[in-house]
Every structure is written in structure tokens, then in C-alpha cells.
BATI-976652 format. One record per residue (C-alpha): x, z, y; residue in one letter. Coordinates in Angstrom, 3 decimals, decimal comma, padded with zeros to 6 digits, always signed. Each point is the difference from the previous one (the first is absolute). Example, Ala and Ser with C-alpha at 12.3 -4.5 7.8 and 13.67 -1.06 7.14 Angstrom:
residues 2
        X        Z        Y resn
 +012,300 +007,800 -004,500    A
 +001,370 -000,660 +003,440    S
//
This chain:
residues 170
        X        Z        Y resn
 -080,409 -024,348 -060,992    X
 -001,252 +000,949 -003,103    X
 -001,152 -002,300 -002,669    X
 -001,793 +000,714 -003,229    X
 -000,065 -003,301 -002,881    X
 -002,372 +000,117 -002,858    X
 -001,264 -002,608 -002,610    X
 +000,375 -001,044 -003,083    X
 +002,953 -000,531 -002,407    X
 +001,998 -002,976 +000,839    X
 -001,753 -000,672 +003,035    X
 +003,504 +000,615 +002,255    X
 -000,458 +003,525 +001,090    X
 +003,944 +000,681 -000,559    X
 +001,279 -003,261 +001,830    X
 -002,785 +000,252 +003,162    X
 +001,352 +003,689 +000,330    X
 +003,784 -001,413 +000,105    X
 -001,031 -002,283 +002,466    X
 -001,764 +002,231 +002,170    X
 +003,100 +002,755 -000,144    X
 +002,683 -002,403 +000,887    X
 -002,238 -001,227 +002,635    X
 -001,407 +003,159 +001,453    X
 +003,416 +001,448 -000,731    X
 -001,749 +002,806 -001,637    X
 +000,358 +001,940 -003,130    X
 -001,881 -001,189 -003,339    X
 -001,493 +001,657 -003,133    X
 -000,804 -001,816 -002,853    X
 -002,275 +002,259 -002,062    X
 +001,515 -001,183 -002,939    X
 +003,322 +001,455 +000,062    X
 -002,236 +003,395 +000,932    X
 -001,834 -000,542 -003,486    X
 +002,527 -000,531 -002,227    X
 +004,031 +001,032 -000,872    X
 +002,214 -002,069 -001,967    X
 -001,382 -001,834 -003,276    X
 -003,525 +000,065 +001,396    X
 -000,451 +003,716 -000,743    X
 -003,035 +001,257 +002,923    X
 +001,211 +002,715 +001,398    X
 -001,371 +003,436 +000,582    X
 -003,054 -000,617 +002,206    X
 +001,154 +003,403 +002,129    X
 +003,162 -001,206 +000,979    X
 -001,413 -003,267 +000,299    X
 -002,665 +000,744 +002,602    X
 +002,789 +002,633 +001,855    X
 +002,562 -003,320 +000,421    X
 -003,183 -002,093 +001,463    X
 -000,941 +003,166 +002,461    X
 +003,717 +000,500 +001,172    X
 +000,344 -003,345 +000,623    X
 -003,500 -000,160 +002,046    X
 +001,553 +002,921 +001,500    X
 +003,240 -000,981 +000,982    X
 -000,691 -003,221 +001,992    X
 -001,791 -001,143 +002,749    X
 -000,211 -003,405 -001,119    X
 -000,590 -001,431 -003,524    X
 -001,269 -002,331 -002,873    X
 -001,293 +001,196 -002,886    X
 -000,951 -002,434 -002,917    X
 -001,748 +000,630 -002,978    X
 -003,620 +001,430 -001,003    X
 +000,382 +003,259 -002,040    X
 -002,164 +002,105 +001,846    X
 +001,328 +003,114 -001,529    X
 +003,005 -000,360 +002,576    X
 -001,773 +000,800 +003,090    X
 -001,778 -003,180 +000,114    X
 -002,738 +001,929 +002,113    X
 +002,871 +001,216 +002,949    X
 +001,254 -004,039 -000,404    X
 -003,154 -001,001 +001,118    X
 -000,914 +002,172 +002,807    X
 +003,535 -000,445 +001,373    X
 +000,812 -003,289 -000,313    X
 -000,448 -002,065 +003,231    X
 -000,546 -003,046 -002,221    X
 -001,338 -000,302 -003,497    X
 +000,306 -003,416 -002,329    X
 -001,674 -000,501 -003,252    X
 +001,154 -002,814 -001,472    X
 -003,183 -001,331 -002,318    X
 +001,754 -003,068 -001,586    X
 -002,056 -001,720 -003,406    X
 +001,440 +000,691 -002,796    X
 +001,721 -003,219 -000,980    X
 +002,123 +000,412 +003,223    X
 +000,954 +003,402 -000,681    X
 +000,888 -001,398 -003,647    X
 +002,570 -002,798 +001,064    X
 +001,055 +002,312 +002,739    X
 +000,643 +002,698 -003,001    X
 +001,858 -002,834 -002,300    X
 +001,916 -001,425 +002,881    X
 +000,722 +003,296 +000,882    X
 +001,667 +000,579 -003,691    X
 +001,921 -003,177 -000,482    X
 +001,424 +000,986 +003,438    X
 +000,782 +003,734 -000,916    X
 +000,673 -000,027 -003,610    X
 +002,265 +002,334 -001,385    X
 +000,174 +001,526 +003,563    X
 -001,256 +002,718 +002,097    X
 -001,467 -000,972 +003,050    X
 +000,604 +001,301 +003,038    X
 -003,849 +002,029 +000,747    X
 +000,530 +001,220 -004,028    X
 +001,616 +002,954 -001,111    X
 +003,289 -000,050 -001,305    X
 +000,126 -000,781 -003,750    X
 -003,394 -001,710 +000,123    X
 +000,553 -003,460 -000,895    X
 -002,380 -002,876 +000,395    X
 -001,868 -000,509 -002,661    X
 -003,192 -002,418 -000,793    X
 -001,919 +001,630 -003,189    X
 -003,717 -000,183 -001,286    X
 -000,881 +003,035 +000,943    X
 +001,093 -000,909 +004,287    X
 -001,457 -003,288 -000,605    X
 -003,272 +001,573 -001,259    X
 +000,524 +002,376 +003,017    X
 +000,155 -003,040 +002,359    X
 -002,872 -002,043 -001,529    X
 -002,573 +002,689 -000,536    X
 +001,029 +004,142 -000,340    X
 +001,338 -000,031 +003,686    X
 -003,186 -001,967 +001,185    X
 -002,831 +002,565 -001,105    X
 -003,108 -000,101 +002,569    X
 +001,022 +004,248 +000,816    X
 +003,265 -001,443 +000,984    X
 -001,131 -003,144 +001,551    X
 -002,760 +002,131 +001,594    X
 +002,271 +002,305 +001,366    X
 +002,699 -002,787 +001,623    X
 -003,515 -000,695 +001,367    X
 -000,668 +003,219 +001,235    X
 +002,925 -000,104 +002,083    X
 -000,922 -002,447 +002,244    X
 -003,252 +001,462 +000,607    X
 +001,060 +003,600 +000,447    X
 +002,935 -001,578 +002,707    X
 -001,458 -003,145 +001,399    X
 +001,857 -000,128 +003,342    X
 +003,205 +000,381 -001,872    X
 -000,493 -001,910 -003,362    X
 +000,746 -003,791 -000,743    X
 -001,150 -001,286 -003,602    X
 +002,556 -002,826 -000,371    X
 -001,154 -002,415 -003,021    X
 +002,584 -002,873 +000,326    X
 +004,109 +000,202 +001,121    X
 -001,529 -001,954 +003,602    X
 -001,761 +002,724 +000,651    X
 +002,732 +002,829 -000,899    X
 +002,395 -002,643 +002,145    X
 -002,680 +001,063 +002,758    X
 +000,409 +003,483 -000,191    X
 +003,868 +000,326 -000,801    X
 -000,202 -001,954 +004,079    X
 -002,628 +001,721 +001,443    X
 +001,988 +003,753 -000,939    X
 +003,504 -001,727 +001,232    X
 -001,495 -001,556 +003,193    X
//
């Protein structure tokens, strides 16, 4: 199976695609360990989009999370068997974010890139709250579940991403 998760920051992205891999027993890419190398330095956007394509490439079975379209977000789509965006308000994806911190601080997580440590500043809060949130990108998370309705859930709460996590492990 092949599963594709998109949404907004904080809104669990990283931990539903953990879930899913151990479950499915498949392998996972988190986007963000794609995006940037240690000391939150983006990497080249070549090599970038060629680690995202070998990976597509090289199994039959996957999840990718994360948004950037840049890294064949289009070939995502059309592959994946099933696509989540999770749409969460912004005050969840806030606490989520600052629970997220106090959890991680100091530390790398595990669906970061080495040397990128967690980290809680103005300019990712204002990212949370409002920059990540613009109506092109809110009308493109949008987009997605009209372009792929037969393979698209909008989750907008954790009951509903509870539902999906059992409906692709059934």
C-alpha cells in the first residue's frame, strides 16, 4: 500500500506516518529529513527531489509525509493508494507544536534530519498560526481531495485520523 499524508504544521503528519509504517510494516519518508541537513540548512532542491524519486522508485510500498510539492508531490498523488490531509485548526496544531517541543527539546526527532534540533521560535510559531495557513495553500490541501476523491480523507480531529490509521490496518 501506498500512503501519501499532508496538512498543516503540527497537525501529526510525522507520528500518523510512524504509525502507519510499523503497522503496514512498510517503509516511511518524512519529507522533512528530505528538506533539510544538519542545523536546519535546506538542502539542494536537485538532490532533494532525486532522494524523493529513488525512494518512490525503489519500493513497492510506502508513506510519504510532508507537503513540499517540489518533491514529486504530483507522482505522490497519482500513486498513492490512499491520501490523508490532515486539516486540524490552528490552536490544535499550536499545542500539538509546543507539546511537541517540551517533548523534543534539545533533541532530534526521529522523522528530522540529523543535527536538526527541536526548536519553538517566532518565526515557526508565526508559520503555524498564519504563513503556513495562506488560502493558495489551504486551497491547494483542498484541491487534493477534489482532484482524488475516491482516495482522499480530510481528517479535522485525532477521532477521525484514529478512523483512518484502522480503516488502512484492517
Amino acid at each position: 500500500m501506498k500512503i501519501a499524508i499532508l496538512g498543516y504544521s503540527g497537525s501529526g503528519k510525522s507520528t500518523l506516518a510512524r504509525r502507519l509504517g510499523q503497522a503496514l510494516d512498510c517503509p516511511v519518508l518524512h519529507l522533512d529529513t528530505v528538506q533539510f541537513t544538519p542545523g536546519w540548512v535546506e538542502r539542494d532542491r536537485a538532490e532533494a527531489q532525486r532522494m524523493v524519486r529513488a525512494f518512490m522508485d525503489e519500493h513497492q510500498s510506502w508513506v510519504i509525509d510532508g507537503n513540499y510539492r517540489g518533491f514529486e508531490q504530483e507522482r505522490r498523488l497519482r500513486e498513492a493508494d490512499k491520501i490523508v490531509v490532515l486539516d486540524f485548526p490552528r490552536r490544535t496544531c499550536l499545542r500539538q507544536a509546543v507539546k511537541r517541543y517540551f517533548r523534543w527539546r534539545g533533541k532530534t526527532r526521529e522523522d528530522m534530519a540529523a543535527g536538526c534540533n527541536e526548536k519553538l521560535d517566532p518565526a515557526f510559531i508565526w508559520w503555524v498560526v498564519w504563513k503556513g495557513r495562506r488560502r493558495e495553500r489551504s486551497g491547494h490541501l483542498r484541491n487534493i481531495a477534489v482532484q482524488y476523491p475516491d482516495k482522499t480523507t480530510v481528517a479535522h480531529n485525532h477521532a477521525q485520523v484514529d478512523a483512518f490509521f484502522a480503516q488502512c490496518t484492517r
